[in-house]
LUMKEPA-212114 format. One record per atom (N, C-alpha, C): x, y, z. Coordinates in Angstrom, 1 decimal, padded with zeros to 4 digits, always signed. Layout:
# LUMKEPA-212114
        X        Y        Z
        X        Y        Z
...
END
This chain:
# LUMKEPA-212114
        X        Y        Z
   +147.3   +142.1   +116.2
   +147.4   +141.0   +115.3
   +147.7   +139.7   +116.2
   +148.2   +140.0   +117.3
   +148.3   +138.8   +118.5
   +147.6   +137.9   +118.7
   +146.2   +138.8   +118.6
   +145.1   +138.2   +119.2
   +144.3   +137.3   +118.0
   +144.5   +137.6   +116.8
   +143.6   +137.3   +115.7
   +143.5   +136.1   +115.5
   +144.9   +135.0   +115.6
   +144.6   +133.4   +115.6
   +144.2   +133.0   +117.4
   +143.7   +133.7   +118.3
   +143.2   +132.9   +119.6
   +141.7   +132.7   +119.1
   +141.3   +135.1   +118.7
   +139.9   +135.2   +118.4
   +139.3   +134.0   +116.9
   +139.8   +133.6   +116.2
   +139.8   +132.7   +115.0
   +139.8   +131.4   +115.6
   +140.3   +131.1   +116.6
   +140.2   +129.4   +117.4
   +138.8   +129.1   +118.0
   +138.3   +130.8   +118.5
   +136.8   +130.8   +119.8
   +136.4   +130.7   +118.5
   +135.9   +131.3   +117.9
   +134.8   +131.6   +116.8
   +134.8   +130.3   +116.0
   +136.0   +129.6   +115.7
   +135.9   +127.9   +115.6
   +134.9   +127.0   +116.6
   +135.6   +127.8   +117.4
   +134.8   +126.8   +118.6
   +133.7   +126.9   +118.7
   +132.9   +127.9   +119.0
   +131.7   +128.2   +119.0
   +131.0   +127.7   +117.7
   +131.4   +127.9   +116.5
   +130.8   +127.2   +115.6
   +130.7   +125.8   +115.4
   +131.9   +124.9   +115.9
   +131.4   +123.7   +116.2
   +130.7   +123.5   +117.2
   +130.4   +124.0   +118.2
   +129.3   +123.9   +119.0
   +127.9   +124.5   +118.3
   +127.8   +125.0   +117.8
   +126.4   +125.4   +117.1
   +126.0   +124.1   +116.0
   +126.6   +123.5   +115.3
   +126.9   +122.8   +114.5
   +126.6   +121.3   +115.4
   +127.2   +121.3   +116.2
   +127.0   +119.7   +117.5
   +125.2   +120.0   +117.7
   +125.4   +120.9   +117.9
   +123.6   +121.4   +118.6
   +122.5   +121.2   +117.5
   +123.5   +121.6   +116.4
   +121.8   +121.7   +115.1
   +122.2   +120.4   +114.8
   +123.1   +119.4   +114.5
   +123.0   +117.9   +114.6
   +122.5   +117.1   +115.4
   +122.3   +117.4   +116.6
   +121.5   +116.9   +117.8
   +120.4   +117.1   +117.4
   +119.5   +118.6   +117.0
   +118.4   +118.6   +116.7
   +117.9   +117.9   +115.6
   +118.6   +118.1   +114.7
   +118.3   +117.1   +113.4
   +118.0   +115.8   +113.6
   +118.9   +115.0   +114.4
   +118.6   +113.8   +114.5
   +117.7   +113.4   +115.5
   +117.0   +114.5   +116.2
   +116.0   +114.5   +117.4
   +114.7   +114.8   +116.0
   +114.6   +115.9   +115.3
   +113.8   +115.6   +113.9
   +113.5   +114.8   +113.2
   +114.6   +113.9   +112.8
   +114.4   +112.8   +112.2
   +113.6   +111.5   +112.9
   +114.0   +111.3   +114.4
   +113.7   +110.8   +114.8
   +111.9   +110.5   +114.8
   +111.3   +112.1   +115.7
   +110.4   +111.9   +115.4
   +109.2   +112.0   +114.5
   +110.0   +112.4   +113.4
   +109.7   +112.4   +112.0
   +109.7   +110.9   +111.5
   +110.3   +109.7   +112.0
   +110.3   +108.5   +111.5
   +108.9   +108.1   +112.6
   +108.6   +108.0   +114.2
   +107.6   +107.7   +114.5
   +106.6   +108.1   +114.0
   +106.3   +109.6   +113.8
   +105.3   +109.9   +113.1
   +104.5   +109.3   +111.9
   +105.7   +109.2   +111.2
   +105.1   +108.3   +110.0
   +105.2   +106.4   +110.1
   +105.4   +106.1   +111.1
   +105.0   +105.0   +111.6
   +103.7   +105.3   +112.3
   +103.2   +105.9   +113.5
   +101.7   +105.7   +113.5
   +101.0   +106.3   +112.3
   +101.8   +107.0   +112.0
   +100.3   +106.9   +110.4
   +099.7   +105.8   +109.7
   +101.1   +105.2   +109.5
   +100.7   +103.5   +108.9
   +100.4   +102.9   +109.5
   +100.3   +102.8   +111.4
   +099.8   +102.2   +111.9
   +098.2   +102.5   +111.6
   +097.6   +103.5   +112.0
   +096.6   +104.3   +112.2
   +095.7   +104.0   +110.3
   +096.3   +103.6   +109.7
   +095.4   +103.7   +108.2
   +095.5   +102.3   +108.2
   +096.6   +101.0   +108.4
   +096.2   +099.9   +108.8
   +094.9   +099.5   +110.0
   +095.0   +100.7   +111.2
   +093.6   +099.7   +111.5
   +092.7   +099.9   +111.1
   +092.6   +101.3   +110.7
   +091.0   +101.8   +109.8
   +091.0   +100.8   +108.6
   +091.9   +100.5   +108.1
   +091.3   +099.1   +107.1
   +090.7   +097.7   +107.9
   +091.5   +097.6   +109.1
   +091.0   +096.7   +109.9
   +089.7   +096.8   +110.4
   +089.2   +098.1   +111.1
   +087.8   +098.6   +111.5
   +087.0   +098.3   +110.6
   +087.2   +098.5   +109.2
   +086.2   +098.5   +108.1
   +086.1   +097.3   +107.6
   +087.0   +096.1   +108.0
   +086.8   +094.9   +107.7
   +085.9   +094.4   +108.7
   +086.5   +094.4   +109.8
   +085.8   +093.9   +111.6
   +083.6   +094.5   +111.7
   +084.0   +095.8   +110.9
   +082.4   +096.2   +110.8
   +081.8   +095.7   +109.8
   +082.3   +094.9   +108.8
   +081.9   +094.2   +107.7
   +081.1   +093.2   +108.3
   +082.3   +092.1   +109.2
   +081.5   +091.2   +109.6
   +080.6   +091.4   +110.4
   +080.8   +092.3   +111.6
   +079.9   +092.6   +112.3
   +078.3   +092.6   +111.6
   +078.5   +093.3   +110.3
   +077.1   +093.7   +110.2
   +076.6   +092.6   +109.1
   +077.7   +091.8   +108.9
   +077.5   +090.7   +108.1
   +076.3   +089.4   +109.5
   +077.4   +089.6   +110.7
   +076.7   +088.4   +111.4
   +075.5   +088.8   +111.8
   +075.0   +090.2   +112.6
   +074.0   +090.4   +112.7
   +072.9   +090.4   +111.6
   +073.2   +090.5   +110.2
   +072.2   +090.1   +109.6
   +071.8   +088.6   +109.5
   +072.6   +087.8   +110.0
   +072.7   +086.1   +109.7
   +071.7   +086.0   +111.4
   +072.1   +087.0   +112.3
   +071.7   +086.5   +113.7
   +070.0   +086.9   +113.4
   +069.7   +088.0   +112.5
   +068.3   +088.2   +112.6
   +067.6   +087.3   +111.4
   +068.3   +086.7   +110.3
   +067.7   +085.8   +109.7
   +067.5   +084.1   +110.3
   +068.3   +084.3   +111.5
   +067.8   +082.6   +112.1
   +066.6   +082.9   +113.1
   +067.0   +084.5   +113.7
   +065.6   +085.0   +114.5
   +064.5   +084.5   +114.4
   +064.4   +084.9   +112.7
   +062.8   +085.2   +111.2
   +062.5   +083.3   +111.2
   +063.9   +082.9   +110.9
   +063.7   +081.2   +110.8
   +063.0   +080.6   +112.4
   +063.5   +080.7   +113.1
   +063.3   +080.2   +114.9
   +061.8   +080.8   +115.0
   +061.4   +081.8   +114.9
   +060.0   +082.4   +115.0
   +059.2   +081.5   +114.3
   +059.3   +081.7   +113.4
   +058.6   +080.4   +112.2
   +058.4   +079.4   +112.7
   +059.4   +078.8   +112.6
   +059.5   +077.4   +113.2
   +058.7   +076.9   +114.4
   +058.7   +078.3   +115.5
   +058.0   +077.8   +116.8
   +056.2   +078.1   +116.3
   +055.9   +079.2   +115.5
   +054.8   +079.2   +115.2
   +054.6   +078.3   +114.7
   +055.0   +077.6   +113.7
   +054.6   +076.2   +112.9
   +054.1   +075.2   +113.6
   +055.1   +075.0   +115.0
   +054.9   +073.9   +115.8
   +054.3   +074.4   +117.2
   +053.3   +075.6   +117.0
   +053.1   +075.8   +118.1
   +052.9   +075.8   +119.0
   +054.6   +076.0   +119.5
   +055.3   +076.4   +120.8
   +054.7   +077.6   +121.5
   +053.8   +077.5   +123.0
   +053.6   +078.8   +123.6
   +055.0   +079.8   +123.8
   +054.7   +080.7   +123.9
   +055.5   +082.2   +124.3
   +056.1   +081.8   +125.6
   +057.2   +082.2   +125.5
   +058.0   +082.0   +126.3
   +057.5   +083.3   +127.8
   +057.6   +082.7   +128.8
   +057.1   +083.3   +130.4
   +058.0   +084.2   +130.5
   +057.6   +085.5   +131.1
   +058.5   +086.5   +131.4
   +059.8   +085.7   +132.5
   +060.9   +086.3   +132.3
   +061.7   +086.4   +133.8
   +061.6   +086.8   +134.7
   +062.3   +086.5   +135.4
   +062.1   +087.3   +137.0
   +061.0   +086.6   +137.7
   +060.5   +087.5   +138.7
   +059.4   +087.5   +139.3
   +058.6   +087.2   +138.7
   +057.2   +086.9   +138.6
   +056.0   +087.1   +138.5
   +055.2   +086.8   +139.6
   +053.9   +088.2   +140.2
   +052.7   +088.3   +140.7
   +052.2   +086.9   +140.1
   +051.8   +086.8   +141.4
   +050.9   +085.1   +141.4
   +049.1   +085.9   +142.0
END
């Protein structure tokens, strides 16, 4: 019976140490459990962004090939020759 309040102090102890350790991990959990769901929200904000940014994109290209349709016209109306290759040209 000597021994029963030393063995009852370790078994204390050890259990606060188990206890320090699963609180460490927890808040190592948490942790990355809070970045996680920070790039999420990052990551579904830019896909709204992408889907805006391809909006215009495909918004300007249509504007860039309707001045194309206009510019073409225009030089055929006032017929403007064709423009000379670049580069080089064989003489």
């Amino acid at each position: 019976m000597a021994t029963t309040d030393i063995r009852f102090k370790r078994v204390q102890g050890e259990y606060r140490t188990l206890q320090d350790a699963q609180d460490e991990l927890f808040d190592k959990v948490d942790t990355y459990e809070a970045a996680l769901l920070g790039l999420t929200e990052m990551v579904a904000e830019n896909r709204e962004r992408l889907g805006r940014v391809e909006g215009v994109v495909a918004e300007n290209q249509r504007q860039i090939a309707d001045l194309n349709e206009k510019m073409d016209r225009l030089m055929t109306h006032l017929d403007v020759p064709p423009k000379s290759p670049a580069g080089f040209v064989k003489e």
